[in-house]
N, C-alpha and C positions, 0 to 999 in steps of 0.2 A: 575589387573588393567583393568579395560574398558576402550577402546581406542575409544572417541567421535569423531574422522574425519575419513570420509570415505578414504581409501587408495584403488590403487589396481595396478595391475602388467600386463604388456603389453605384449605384441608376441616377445617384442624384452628383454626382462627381467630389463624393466627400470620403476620404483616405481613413482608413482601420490599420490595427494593427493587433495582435494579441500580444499582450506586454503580462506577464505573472501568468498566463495562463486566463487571460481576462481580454474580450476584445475593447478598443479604447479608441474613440474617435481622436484622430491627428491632425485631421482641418479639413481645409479645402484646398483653393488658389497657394495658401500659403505655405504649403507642401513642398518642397522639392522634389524635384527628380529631372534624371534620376539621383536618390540618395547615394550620399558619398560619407566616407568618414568625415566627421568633425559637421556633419551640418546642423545648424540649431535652428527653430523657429519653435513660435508662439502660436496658437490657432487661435479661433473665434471666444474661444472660453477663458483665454486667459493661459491655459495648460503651455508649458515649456519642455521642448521633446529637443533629444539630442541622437546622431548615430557616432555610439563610441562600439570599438572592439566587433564592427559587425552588427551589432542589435543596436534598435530601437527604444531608446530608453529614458521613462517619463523624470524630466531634472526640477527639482524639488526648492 
């Protein structure tokens, strides 16, 4: 699978991604990778991020 949203990993090992054109912290530890279709998790705030169709995308 080719992953369409840019991600990337900071100095403090906590996971970004730009979702809307907007960058958006994705967690930490509880991250996956590497990302696969269908993976779901919850970060430190509560937020629930899924990879559907390739992207990174915030589930409401």
């Amino acid at each position: 699978m080719e992953l369409k949203t840019r991600i990337w990993m900071n100095g403090n090992l906590e996971w970004f991604a730009y979702i809307d054109g907007e960058p958006v912290f994705l967690g930490t530890r509880e991250v996956p990778y590497p990302l696969r279709e269908g993976d779901r998790w919850t970060n430190g705030n509560g937020d629930v991020f899924q990879v559907v169709g390739g992207e990174v995308r915030a589930v409401k």
